[in-house]
C-alpha positions in Angstrom: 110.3 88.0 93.3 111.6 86.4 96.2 113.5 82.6 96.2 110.1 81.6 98.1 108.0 82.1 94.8 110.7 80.6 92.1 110.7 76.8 93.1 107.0 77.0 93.4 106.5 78.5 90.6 108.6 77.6 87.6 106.5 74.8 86.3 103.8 77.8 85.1 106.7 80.0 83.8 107.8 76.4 81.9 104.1 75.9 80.4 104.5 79.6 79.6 107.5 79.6 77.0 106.8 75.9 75.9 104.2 77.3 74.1 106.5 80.1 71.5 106.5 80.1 67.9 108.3 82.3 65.4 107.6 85.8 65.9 109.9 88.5 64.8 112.5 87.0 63.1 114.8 89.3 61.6 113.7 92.1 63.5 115.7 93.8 66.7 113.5 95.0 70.0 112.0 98.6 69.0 113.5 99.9 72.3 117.3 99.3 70.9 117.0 101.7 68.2 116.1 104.6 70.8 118.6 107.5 71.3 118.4 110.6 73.0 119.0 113.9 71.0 122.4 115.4 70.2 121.0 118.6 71.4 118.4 118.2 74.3 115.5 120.3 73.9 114.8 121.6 77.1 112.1 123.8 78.8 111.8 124.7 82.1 109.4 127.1 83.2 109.8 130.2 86.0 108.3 128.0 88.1 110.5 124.8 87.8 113.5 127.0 87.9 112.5 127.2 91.3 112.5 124.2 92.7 115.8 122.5 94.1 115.7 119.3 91.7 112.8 118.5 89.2 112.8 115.2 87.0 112.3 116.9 83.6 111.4 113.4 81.6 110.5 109.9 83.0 111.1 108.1 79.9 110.4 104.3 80.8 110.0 101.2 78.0 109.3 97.2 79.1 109.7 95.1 75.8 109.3 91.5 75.5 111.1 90.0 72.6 112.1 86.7 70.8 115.0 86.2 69.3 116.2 84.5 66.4 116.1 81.0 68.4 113.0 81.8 69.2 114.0 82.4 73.1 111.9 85.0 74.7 114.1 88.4 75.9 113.3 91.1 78.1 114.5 94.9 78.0 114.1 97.8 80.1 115.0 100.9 78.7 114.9 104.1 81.5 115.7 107.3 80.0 116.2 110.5 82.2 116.6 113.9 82.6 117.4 115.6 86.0 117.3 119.4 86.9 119.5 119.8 90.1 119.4 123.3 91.4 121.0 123.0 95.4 123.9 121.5 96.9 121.3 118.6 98.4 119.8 117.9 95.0 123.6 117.9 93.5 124.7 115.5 96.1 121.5 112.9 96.0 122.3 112.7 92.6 126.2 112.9 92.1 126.1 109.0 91.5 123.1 107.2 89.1 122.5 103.1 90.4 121.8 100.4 88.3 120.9 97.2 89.8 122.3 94.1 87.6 121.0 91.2 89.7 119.4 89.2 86.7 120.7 91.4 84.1 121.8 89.4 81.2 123.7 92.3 79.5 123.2 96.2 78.8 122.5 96.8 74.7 123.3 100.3 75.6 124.3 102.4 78.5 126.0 106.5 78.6 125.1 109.5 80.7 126.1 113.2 80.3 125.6 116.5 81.7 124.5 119.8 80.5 126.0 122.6 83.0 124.0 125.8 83.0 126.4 127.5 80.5 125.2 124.9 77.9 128.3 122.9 78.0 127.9 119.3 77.7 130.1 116.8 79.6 129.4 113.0 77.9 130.3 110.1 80.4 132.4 107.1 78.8 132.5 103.2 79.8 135.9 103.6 81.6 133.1 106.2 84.2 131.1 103.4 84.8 131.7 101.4 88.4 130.4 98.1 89.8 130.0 97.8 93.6 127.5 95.1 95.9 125.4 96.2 98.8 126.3 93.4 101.2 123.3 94.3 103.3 120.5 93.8 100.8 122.6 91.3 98.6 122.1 93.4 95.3 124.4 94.1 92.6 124.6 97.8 91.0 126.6 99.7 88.3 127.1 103.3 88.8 127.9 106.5 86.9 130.0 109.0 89.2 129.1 112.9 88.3 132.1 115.1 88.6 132.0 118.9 88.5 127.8 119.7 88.8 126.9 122.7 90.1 123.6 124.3 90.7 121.3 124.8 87.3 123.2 121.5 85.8 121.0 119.2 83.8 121.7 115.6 84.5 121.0 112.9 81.9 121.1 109.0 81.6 119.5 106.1 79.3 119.9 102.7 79.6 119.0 99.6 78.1 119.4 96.2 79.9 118.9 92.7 79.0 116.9 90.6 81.8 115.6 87.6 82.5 111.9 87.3 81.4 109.9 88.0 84.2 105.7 87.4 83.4 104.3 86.5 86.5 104.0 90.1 88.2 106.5 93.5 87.9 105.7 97.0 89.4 107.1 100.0 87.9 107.2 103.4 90.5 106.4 106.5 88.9 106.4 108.9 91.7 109.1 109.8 94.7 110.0 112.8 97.0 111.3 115.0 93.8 108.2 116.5 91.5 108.4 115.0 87.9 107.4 117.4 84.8 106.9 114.6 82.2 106.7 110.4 82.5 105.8 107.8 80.1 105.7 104.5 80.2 105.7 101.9 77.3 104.7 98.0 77.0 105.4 96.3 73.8 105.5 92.1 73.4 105.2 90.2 70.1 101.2 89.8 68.8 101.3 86.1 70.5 101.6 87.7 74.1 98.5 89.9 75.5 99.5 91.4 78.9 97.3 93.0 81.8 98.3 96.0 83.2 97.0 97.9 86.2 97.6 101.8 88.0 97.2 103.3 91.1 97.1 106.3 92.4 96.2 107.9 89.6 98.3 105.7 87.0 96.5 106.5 83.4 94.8 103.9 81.6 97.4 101.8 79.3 96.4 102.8 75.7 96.9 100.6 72.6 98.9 101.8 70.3 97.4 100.4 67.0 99.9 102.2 64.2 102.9 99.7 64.8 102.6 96.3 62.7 104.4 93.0 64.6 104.0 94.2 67.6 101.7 94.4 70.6 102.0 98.1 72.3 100.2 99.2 75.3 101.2 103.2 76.8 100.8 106.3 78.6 102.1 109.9 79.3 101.6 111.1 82.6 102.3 114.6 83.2 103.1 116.7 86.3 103.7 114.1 89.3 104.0 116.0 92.3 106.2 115.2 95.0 105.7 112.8 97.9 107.9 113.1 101.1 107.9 110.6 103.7 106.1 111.6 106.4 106.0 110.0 109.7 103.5 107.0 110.6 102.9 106.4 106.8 103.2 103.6 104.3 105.2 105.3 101.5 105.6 103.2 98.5 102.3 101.6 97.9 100.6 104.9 98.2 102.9 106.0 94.9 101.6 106.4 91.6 102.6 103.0 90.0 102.0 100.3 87.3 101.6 96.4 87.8 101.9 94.6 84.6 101.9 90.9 84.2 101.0 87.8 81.1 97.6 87.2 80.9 97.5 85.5 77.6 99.5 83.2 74.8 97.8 83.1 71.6 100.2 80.6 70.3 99.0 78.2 72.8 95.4 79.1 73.1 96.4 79.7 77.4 94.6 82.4 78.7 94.5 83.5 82.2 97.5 82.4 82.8 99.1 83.7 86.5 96.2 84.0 88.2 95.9 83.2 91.9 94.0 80.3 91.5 96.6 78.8 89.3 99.2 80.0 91.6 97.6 77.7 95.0 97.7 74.4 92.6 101.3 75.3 91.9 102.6 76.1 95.7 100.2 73.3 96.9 102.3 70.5 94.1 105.5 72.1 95.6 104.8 72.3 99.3 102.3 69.1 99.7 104.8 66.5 96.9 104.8 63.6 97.5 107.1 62.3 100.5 108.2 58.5 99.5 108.7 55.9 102.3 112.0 57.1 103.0 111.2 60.4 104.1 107.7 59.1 105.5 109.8 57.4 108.2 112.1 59.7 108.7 109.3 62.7 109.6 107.6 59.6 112.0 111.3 59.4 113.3 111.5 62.7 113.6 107.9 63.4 115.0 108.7 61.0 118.6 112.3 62.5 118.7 109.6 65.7 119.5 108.0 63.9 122.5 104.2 65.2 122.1 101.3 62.7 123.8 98.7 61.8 121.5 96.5 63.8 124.2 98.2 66.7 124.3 95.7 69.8 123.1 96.2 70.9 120.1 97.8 74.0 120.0 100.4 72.8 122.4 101.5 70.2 120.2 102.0 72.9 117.0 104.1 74.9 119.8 106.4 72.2 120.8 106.7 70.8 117.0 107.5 74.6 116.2 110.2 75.2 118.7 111.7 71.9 118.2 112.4 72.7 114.0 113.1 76.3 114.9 116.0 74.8 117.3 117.3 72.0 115.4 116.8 73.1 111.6 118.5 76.7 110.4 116.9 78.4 107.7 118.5 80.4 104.8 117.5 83.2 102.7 118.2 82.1 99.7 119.6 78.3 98.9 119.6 75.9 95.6 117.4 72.9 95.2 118.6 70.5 97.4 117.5 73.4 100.4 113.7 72.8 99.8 114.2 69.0 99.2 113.1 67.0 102.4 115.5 64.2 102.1 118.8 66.7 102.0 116.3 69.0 104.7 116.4 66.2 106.8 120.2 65.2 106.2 121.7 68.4 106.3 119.5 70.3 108.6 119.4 73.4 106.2 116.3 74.8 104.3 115.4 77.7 102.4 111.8 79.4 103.3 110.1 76.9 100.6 112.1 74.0 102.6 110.8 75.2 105.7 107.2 75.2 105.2 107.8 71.9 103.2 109.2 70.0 106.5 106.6 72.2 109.0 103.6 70.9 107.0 105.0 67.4 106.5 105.0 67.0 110.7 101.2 68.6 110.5 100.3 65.9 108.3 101.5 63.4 110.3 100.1 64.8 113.8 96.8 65.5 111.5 96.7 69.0 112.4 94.1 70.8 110.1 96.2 73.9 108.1 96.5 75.9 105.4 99.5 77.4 104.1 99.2 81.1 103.6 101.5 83.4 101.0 101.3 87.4 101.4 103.5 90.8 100.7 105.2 92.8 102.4 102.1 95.7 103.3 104.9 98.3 103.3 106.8 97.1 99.9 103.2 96.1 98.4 100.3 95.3 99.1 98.4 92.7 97.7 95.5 93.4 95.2 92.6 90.7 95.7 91.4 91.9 92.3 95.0 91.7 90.1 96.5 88.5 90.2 100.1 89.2 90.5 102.5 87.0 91.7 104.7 89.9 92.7 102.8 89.7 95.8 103.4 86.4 96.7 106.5 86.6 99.0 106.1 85.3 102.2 104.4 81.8 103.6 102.6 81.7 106.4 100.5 79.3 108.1 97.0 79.6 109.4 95.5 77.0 111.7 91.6 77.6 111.0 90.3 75.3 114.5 92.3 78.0 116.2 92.3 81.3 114.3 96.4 81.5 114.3 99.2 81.8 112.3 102.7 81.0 112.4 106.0 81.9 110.3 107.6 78.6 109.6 110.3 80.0 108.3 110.8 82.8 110.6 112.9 81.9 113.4 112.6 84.4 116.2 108.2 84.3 115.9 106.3 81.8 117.3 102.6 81.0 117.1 100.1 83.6 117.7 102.1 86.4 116.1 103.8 87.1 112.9 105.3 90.1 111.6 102.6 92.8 111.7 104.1 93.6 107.9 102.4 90.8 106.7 99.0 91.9 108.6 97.0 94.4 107.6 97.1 92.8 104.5 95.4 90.3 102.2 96.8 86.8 101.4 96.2 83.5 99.3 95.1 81.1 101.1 95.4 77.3 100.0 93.3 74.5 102.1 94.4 71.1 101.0 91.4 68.8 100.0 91.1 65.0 100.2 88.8 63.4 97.5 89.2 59.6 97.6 92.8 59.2 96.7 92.7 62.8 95.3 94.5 65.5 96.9 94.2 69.0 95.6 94.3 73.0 97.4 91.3 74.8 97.0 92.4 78.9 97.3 90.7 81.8 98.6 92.0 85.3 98.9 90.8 86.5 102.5 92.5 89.3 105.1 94.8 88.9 107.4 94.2 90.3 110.3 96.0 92.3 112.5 96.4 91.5 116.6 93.8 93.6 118.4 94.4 96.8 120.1 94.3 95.3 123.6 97.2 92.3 122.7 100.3 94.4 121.6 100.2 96.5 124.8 103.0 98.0 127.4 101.8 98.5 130.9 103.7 100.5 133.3 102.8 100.7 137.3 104.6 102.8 139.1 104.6 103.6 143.0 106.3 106.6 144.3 107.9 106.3 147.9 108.5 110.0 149.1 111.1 109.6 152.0 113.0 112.3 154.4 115.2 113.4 151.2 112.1 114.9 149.1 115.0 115.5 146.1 115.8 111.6 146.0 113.0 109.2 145.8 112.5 105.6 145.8 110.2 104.1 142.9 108.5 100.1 142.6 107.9 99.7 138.9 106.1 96.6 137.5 106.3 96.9 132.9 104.3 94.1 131.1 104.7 94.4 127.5 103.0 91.8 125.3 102.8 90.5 121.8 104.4 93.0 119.5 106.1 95.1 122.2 107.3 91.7 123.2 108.3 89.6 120.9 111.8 90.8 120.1 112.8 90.1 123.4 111.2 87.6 124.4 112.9 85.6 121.0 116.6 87.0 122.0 116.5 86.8 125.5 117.4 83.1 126.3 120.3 83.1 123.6 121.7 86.1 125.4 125.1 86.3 127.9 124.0 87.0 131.4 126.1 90.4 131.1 123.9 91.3 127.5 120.8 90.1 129.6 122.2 92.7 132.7 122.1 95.6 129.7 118.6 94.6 128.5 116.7 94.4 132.0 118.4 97.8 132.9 117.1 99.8 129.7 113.4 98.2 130.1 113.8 100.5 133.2 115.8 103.1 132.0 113.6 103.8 128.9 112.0 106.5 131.3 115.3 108.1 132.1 118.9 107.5 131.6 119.3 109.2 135.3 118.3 106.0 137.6 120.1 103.9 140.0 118.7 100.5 139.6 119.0 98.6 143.4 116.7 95.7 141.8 115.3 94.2 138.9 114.1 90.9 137.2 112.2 89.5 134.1 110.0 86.6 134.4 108.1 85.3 131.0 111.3 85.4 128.6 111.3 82.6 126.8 110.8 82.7 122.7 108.3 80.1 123.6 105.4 81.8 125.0 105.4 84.7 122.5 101.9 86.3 122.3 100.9 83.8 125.1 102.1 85.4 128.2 103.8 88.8 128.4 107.3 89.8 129.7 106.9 91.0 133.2 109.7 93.4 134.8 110.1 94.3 138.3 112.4 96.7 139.5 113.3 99.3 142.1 115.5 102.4 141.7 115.9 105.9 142.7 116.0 109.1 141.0 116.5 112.9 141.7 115.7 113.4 137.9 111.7 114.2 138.5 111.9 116.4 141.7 113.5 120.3 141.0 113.1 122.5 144.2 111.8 126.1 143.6 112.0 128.5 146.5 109.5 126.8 149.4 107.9 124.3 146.8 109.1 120.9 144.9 108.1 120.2 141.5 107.2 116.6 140.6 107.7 116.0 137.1 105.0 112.8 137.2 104.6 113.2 133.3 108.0 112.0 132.9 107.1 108.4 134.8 106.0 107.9 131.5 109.0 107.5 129.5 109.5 109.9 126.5 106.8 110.7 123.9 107.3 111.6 120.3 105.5 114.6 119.3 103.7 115.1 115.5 103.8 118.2 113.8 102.8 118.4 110.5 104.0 122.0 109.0 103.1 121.2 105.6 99.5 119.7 104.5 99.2 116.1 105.3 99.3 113.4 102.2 99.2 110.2 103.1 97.4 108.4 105.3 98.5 107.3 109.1 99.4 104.0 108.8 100.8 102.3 111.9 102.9 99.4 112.3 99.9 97.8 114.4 96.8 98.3 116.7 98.4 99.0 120.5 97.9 100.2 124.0 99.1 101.2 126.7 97.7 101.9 130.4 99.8 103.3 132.8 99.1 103.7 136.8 101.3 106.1 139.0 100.2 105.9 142.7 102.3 107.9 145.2 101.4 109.4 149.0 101.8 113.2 149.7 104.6 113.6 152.6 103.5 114.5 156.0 103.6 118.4 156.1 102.8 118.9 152.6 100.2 120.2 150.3 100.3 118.8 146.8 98.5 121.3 143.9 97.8 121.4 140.1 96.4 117.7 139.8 93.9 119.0 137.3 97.6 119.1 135.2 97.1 115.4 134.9 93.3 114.9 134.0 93.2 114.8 129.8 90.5 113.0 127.7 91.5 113.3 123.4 89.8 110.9 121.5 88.4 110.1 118.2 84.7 108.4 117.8 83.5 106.3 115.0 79.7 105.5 115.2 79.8 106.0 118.8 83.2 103.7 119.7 86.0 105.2 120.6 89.4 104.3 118.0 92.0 106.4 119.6 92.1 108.2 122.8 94.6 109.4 125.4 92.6 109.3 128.4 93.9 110.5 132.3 92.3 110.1 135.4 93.4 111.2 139.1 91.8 109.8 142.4 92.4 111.0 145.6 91.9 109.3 149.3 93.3 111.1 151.9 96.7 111.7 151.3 96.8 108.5 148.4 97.1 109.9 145.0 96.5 107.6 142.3 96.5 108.6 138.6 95.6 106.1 136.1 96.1 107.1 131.8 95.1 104.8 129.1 96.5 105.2 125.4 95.0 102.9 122.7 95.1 103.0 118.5 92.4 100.4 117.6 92.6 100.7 113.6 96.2 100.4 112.1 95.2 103.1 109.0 93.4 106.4 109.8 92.7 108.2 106.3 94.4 112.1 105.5 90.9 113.3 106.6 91.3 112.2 110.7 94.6 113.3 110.6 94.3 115.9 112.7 92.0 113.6 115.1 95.2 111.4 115.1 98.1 114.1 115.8 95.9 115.1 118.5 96.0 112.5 120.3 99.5 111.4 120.2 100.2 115.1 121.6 98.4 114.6 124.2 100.5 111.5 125.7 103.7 114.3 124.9 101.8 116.7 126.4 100.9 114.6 129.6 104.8 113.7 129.8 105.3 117.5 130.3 102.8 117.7 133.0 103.8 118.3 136.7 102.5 119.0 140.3 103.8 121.1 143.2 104.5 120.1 146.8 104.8 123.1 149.3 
């Protein structure tokens, strides 16, 4: 869970544990008495003796435990057994990670390998490495494999110490390497009921009722098949996986504890506490230092309060207390994401802008389920401005009004309304969907006019690009912090997207600043010249017009098709090439650049790649329109889908003669 979700909501985890008594004393976790065998009894069919890497066991155990102090513990015990059979399955797994942020300790930790002569190499604590991915921030210890050669067996179990997690954890049972055997095991002391859900064909949790002091919940799943990546998809949600969370502490008689409703009160105490005078007058203060007119509409006054924090306040990832408090906010000028939202909806208040603040996942880490209250999914705020049907990202510096990241769209969220009874305040919650931009916002338009002159090889060419919204918004958010030599490089490739081979003589941006994201697009004009569509053959020039549209990714799908297209968001694009056949000349093969593919749903069109030409006199015109109106198309319009994006590679292809 993200630092967004621990200062909001610790005060549940707190009510949580306040409520232990004395279970277990005098007894150890069951996980820390597991061991694997001396002698690993393993089978491996004909079949799985084919395959380049196979996960022969999946063991996976999540045990909740007090201790003698009665202080609740968490373990995580991951046992596994890996059959590498190719030099890519040996080097993918050459090196085993285990992450260690919040890791207490490990109660046990060894790995060996079984080469295919039966010898067994054991790993010892002096093999074991520590490193730190800067990137992601994350923490690991590693095992390094020496010596494995195709038919090796490789084999690890661990068991780690953590800090008790209850509000939400996913466990991922399925990847791009087949997996023969998997289990997965629960267990918490009899005070502690938990909820578990699966999907994509998770089994059921069973209860295990033969084991005394203990609560056990488990499954076997057998035969996983493998899930490659596959372009335009959303990979891990679409995994077979586990959610488990606390639902109930018999101790204290709480039951339904983390739910979502129970979540809102908790973000709406931490976002919507109490200011105190002080830092009443120093939001007022900072409010007039903004300059908005009591008259001012509406959504030009969230604008200019927006861009005004977003310029003078700097946001961190991660941060201690004092980053969401509003009196060191205000002194310091540095938040965290809860800080953030904190000083964003204190300036609302005071301008009495109706909002609600809005928390969602990631769609392409997880989505979240409107029927499992997890608070796994609660990541990211957001917030939604009803009167107007808009959100923002207050703590997202380079988005503005009117468009957030399409990750978080697509997508359920909680939403919290603050309510006023009397002297009362309160959030009342409802989960509802965000969203996504429509097709006809998050669009790149190209005109282009062709200007055929006495060198037929070397043409001149007026283009006019507006991109908008998504296509937009990262440059529109860079482009006024740029150097005019960076801001040179980025004009040039908006043009030279269609081809590297162009000699620029003009070009210019209007609409760049972060400002006006979503509001008005980023407009390019430019004029260049080109040999790079005209080839001569014999008596006759070839126009490559296809190219005018930039390059187009093809799809090909050689194996069957698994998972659903999912796209990044709705879009379109409509593209006009106008150009005037030189005196002298015929021009042939325009029926090369008429195309209609499209996909219907009760009678409305949601993707096409349409293509038009006209013709008057010796004025050619071709206009082609490309839209995706639904961001997930299921396995079973797959082929609809693929269609259609060939036809905008196909059309790039397409060409025209002059003789």
């Amino acid at each position: 869970m993200k630092n967004t979700s621990f200062f909001a909501l610790t005060s549940i985890v707190v009510t949580v544990m306040s409520g232990i008594t004395g279970y277990g004393d005098n007894l150890k976790p069951l996980c820390s008495s597991y061991d694997w065998d001396t002698q690993p009894a393993i089978k491996l069919s004909d079949e799985d003796r084919k395959e380049l890497q196979i996960i022969i066991k999946d063991k996976r155990t999540v045990e909740y435990f007090y201790s003698v102090s009665n202080e609740l513990e968490e373990y995580h015990l991951v046992h596994k057994i890996t059959y590498v059979n190719s030099s890519q399955a040996i080097e993918e797994n050459n090196r085993f990670y285990i992450p260690i942020n919040n890791v207490i300790g490990f109660e046990k930790i060894k790995a060996r390998v079984i080469n295919p002569g039966g010898k067994t190499i054991v790993l010892d604590s002096t093999d074991i490495k520590e490193t730190t991915d800067e990137e992601k921030k994350e923490s690991y210890r590693y095992f390094a494999f020496e010596g494995l050669v195709p038919g090796s067996f490789i084999e690890y179990l661990y068991i780690k110490k953590k800090e008790p997690l209850l509000s939400g954890q996913t466990i991922i049972f399925q990847s791009d390497v087949p997996r023969k055997n998997a289990s997965f095991e629960l267990i918490s002391p009899p005070n502690l009921i938990f909820a578990a859900k699966g999907y994509n064909g998770f089994p059921e949790m069973i209860p295990d009722t033969t084991i005394k002091d203990r609560l056990k919940l488990g499954t076997k799943i057998f035969g996983t098949p493998a899930i490659k990546r596959e372009r335009m998809s959303n990979y891990y949600p679409n995994l077979v996986h586990v959610i488990f969370k606390l639902n109930e502490n018999r101790s204290t008689g709480k039951k339904d504890i983390f739910t979502y409703g129970s979540a809102a009160q908790d973000f709406y105490n931490t976002i919507y506490k109490p200011l105190g005078k002080d830092v009443e007058k120093k939001i007022a203060k900072l409010v007039k230092a903004m300059n908005i007119e009591n008259n001012t509409e509406e959504t030009v006054k969230i604008r200019t309060a927006e861009s005004w924090l977003k310029t003078n306040f700097i946001v961190f990832e991660k941060g201690g207390l004092s980053y969401s408090s509003l009196q060191d906010i205000l002194e310091t000028r540095l938040a965290n994401e809860t800080g953030m939202t904190r000083l964003f909806t204190a300036v609302l208040e005071y301008l009495k802008i109706p909002h609600q603040v809005v928390i969602t996942s990631n769609r392409f880490d997880s989505r979240l389920d409107p029927e499992f209250d997890s608070y796994g999914f609660l990541e990211n705020y957001l917030l939604y401005f009803p009167q107007h049907d808009l959100f923002t990202a207050p703590a997202l510096n380079h988005y503005r009004l009117g468009i957030i990241p399409y990750s978080w769209t697509g997508n359920y969220g909680l939403f919290i309304k603050p309510v006023t009874a009397g002297s009362f305040r309160t959030g009342v919650s409802v989960i509802s969907f965000i969203e996504p931009l429509p097709f006809d916002r998050s669009y790149d338009n190209m005109y282009v006019t062709v200007h055929f002159n006495d060198d037929m090889a070397n043409p001149q060419f007026s283009l006019k690009r507006e991109i908008n919204c998504h296509y937009a918004q990262s440059y529109q958010s860079i482009y006024g912090f740029l150097k005019e030599d960076d801001r040179k490089k980025l004009r040039e490739e908006l043009v030279k997207f269609i081809n590297e081979d162009i000699r620029i003589s003009e070009v210019s941006v209007i609409n760049t600043e972060s400002d006006i994201q979503c509001v008005k697009p980023l407009e390019l004009q430019a004029k260049f010249s080109s040999g790079a569509f005209i080839a001569k053959a014999g008596n006759k020039y070839i126009f490559k017009i296809g190219e005018l549209i930039g390059p187009q990714s093809e799809l090909y799908q050689e194996e069957k098709r698994k998972l659903d297209v999912e796209n990044d968001f709705k879009r379109s694009y409509h593209r006009e090439i106008e150009f005037t056949v030189p005196d002298g000349m015929n021009v042939t093969h325009l029926e090369n650049l008429m195309m209609d593919v499209y996909y219907e749903e009760n009678g409305d069109r949601v993707m096409a790649f349409t293509s038009s030409v006209s013709r008057n006199g010796s004025h050619i015109k071709v206009i082609i329109d490309e839209y995706y109106k639904k961001i997930i198309y299921p396995v079973s319009q797959f082929e609809h889908f693929r269609k259609v994006i060939n036809a905008a590679a196909d059309f790039n292809k397409a060409v025209v003669f002059f003789e």
